[in-house]
C-alpha positions, 0 to 999 in steps of 0.5 A, a space after each residue: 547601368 540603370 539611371 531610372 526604374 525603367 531602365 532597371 525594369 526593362 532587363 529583368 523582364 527581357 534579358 532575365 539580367 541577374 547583375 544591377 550596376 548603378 553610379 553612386 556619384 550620379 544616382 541619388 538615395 531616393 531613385 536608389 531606392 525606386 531603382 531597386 524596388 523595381 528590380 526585385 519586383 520585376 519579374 522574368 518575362 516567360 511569353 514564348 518570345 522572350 523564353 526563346 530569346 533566353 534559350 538563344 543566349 543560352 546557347 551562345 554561351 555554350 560557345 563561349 
């Protein structure tokens, strides 16, 4: 659940997060909007540590 860009910003980077969740009831229209702006343009992290932090999950899903 993103409150701000930066919590918006750090799962894109990190985790490669496809899934955005938001609360209509205590999000306003304005930090809709900064939240989402930065969530499109954010971009996957591909340094080393994170594309093998990406491959770990990967392969824990497999599991699942």
């Amino acid at each position: 659940m993103c409150h701000d860009a930066e919590t918006a910003r750090g799962p894109r980077i990190w985790n490669h997060a496809n899934v955005l969740a938001l609360s209509l009831r205590a999000t306003t229209e304005a930090i809709a909007k900064e939240i989402l702006d930065t969530w499109f343009s954010t971009p996957y992290s591909e340094d080393e540590w994170n594309l093998l932090q990406i491959k770990r999950i990967k392969q824990l899903e497999k599991k699942v």
